[in-house]
Kinemage of the C-alpha trace (Angstrom):
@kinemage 1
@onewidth
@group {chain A} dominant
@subgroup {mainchain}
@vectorlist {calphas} color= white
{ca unk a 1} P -5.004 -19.608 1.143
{ca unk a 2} L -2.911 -20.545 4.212
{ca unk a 3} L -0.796 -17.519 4.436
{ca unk a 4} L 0.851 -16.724 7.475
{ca unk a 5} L 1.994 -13.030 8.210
{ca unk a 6} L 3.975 -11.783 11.051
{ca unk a 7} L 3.446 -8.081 11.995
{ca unk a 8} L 6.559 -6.741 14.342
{ca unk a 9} L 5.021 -3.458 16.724
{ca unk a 10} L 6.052 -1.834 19.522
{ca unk a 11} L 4.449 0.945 21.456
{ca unk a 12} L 3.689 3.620 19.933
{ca unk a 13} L 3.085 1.770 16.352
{ca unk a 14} L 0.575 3.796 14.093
{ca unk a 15} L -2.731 2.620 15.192
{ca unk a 16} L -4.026 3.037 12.036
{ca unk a 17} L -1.168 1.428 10.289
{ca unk a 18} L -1.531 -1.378 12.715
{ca unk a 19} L -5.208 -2.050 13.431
{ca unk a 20} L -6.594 -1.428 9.606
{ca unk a 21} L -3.592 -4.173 7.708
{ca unk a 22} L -4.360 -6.025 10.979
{ca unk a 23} L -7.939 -6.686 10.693
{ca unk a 24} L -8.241 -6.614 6.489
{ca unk a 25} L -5.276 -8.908 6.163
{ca unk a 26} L -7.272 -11.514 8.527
{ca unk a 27} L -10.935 -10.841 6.766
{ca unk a 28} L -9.644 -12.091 3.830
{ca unk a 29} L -8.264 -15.557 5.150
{ca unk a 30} L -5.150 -15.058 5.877
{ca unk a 31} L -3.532 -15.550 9.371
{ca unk a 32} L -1.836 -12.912 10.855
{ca unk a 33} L 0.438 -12.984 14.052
{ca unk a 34} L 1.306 -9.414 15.765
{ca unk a 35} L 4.683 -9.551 17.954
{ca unk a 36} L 6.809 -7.071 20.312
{ca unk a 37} L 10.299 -7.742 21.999
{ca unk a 38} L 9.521 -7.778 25.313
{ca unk a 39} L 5.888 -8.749 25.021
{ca unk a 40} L 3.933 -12.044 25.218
{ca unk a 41} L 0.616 -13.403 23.492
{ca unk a 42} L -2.050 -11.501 25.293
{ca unk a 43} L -0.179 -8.190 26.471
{ca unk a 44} L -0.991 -4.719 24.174
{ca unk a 45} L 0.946 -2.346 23.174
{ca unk a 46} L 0.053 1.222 23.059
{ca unk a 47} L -0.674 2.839 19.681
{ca unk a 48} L 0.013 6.368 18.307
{ca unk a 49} L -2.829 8.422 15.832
{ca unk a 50} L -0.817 10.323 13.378
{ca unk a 51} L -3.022 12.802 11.502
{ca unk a 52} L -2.207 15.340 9.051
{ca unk a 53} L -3.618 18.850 10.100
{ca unk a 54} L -2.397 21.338 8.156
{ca unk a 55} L 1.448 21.726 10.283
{ca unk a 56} L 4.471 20.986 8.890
{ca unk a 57} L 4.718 17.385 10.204
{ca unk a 58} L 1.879 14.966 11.469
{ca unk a 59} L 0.114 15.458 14.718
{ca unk a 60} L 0.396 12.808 17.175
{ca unk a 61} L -2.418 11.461 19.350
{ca unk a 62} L -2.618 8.083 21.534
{ca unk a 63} L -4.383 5.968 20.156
{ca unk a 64} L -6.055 2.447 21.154
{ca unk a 65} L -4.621 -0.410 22.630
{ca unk a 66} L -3.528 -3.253 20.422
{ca unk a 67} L -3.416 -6.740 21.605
{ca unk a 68} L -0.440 -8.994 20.302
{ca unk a 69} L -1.250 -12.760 19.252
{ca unk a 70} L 2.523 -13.874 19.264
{ca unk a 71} L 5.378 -13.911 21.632
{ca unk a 72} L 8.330 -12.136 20.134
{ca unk a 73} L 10.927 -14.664 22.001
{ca unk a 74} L 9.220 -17.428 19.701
{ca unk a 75} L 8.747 -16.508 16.572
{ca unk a 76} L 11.050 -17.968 13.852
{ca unk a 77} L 11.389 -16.332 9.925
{ca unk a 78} L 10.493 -20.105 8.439
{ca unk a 79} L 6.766 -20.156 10.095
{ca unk a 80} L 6.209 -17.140 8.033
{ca unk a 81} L 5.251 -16.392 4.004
{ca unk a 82} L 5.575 -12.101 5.113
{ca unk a 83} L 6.823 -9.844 7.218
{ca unk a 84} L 4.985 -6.596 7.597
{ca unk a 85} L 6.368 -3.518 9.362
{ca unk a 86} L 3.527 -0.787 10.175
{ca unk a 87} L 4.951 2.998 11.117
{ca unk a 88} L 4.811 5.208 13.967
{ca unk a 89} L 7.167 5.418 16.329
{ca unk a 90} L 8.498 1.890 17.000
{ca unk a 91} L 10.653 1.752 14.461
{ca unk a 92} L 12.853 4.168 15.411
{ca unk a 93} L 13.211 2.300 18.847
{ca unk a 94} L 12.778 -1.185 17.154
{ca unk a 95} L 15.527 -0.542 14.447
{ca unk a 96} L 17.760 -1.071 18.098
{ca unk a 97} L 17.469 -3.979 18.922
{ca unk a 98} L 19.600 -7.189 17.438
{ca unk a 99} L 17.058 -9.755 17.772
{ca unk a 100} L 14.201 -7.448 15.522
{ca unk a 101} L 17.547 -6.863 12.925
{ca unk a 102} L 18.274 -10.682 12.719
{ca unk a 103} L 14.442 -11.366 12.040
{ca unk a 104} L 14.483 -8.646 9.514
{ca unk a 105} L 17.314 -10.202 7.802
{ca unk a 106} L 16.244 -13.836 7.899
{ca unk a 107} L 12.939 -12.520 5.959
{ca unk a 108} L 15.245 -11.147 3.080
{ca unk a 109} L 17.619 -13.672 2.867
{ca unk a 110} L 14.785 -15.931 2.725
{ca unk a 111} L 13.350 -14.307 -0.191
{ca unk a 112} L 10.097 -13.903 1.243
{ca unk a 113} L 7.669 -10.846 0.950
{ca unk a 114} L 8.446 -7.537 3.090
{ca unk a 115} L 5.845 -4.715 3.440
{ca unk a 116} L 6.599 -1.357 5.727
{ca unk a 117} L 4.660 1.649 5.598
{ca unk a 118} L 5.351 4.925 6.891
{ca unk a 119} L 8.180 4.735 9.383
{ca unk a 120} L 8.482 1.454 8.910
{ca unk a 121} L 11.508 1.233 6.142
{ca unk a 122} L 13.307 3.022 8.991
{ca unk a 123} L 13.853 -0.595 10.208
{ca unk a 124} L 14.510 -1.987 6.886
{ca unk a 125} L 17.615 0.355 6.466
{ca unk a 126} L 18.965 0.149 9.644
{ca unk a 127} L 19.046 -4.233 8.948
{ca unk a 128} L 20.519 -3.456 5.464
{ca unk a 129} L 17.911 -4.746 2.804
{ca unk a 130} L 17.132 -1.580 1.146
{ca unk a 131} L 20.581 -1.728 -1.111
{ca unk a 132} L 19.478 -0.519 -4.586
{ca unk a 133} L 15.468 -1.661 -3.711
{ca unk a 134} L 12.920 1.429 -4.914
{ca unk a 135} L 11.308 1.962 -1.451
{ca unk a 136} L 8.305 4.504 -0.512
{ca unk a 137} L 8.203 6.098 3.537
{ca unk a 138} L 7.166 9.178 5.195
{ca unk a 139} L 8.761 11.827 3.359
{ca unk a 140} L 10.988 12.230 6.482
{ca unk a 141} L 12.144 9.222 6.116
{ca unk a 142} L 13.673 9.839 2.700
{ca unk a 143} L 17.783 10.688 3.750
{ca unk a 144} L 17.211 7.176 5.638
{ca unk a 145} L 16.680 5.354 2.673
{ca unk a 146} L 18.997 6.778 0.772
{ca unk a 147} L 21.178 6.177 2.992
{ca unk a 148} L 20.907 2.562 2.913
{ca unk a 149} L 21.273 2.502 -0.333
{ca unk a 150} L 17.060 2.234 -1.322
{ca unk a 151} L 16.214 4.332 -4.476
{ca unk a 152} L 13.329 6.220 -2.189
{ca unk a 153} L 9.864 6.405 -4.179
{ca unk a 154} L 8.669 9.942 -4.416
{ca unk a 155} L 4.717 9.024 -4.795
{ca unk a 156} L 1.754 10.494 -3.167
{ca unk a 157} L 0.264 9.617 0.033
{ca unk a 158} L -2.157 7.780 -1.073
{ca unk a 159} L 0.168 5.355 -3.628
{ca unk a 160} L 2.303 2.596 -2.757
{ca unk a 161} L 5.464 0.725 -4.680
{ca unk a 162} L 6.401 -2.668 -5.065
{ca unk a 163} L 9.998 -3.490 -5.909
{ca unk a 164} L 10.113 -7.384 -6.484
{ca unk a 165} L 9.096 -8.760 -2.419
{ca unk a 166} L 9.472 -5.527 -1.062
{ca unk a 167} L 5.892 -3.442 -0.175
{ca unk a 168} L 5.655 0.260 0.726
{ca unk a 169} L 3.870 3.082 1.246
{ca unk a 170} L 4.329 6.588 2.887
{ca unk a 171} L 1.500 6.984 5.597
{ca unk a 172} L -2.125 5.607 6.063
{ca unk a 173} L -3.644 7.198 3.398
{ca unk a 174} L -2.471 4.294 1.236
{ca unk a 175} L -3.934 1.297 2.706
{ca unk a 176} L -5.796 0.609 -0.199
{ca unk a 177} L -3.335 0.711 -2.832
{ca unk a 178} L -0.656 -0.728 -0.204
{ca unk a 179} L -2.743 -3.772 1.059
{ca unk a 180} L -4.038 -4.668 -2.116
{ca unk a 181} L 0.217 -4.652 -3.769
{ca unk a 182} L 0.504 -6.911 0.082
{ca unk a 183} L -2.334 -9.020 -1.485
{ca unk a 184} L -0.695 -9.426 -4.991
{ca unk a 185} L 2.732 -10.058 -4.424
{ca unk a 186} L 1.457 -13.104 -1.732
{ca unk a 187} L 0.060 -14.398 -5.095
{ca unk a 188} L -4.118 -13.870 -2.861
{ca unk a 189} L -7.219 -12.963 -4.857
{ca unk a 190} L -10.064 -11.621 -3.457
{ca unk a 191} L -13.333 -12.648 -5.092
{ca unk a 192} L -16.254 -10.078 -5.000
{ca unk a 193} L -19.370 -11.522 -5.041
């Protein structure tokens, strides 16, 4: 297959939303690179569990440790077929910082496959690429989408959207439906045998 994907985190991601794409992306060949500004091959980041218990939002819980495989400082849009963008917190942190934007950007202009889940589109509006894209988050994250001109994708939790290169879902709950759209639109077939 040869696909390389380039996760962007920071602490706080959903551990869930980080850990589960992580790990399934890689058991079925492809090689995937985790990144943080700030933060070198080898160093963690902290994650966040976001469960849904019945309140009006999510709960939030800390989660596991997740160990990064790729220095932020080197990573480059052209050594990548996808850019995925797991939720949690760190977007709303990461969608500040000019060097995350430019990478964002560089993955558009590129043409190249984007997938976000969650909280993750929070960073895809705030670098611009959302203009009249249909786009899925955390309900939440709905006036941000909108905002950036994204046509937001009312689904349930469990469902996830493709428009063209663009990948998303609303929380966890859609990892299957979410990973398998990452796994279509990189043109990967899974054989079950």
């Amino acid at each position: 297959m040869g696909k390389r994907l380039l996760f962007v985190v920071g602490d706080y991601v959903e551990d869930y939303e980080v850990m589960v794409p992580f790990q399934a992306l890689a058991a079925v060949g492809l090689t995937v690179t985790a990144v943080c500004p700030g933060k070198k091959a080898g160093e963690t980041v902290a994650t966040a569990i976001h469960d849904f218990e019945g309140q009006q939002t999510y709960s939030e819980k800390r989660g596991h440790n997740f160990a990064l495989n790729g220095t932020f400082a080197s990573v480059k849009a052209e050594e990548f077929d996808a850019l995925v963008i797991p939720g949690g917190r760190a977007p709303e942190y990461l969608r500040l910082d000019a060097q995350v934007i430019a990478l964002v950007q560089a993955f558009d202009a590129a043409g190249k496959p984007i997938a976000a889940i969650c909280h993750g589109p929070q960073l895809l509006a705030a670098a611009g690429v959302l203009k009249g894209k249909r786009c899925s988050a955390y309900p939440a994250c709905r006036p941000e989408v909108e905002l950036a001109g994204g046509l937001y994708a009312d689904i349930p939790i469990d469902g996830a959207v493709t428009d063209g290169l663009l990948v998303t879902a609303p929380a966890w709950p859609a990892h299957p439906a979410w990973i398998a759209q990452i796994l279509t639109v990189l043109g990967v077939t899974v054989q079950h045998g």
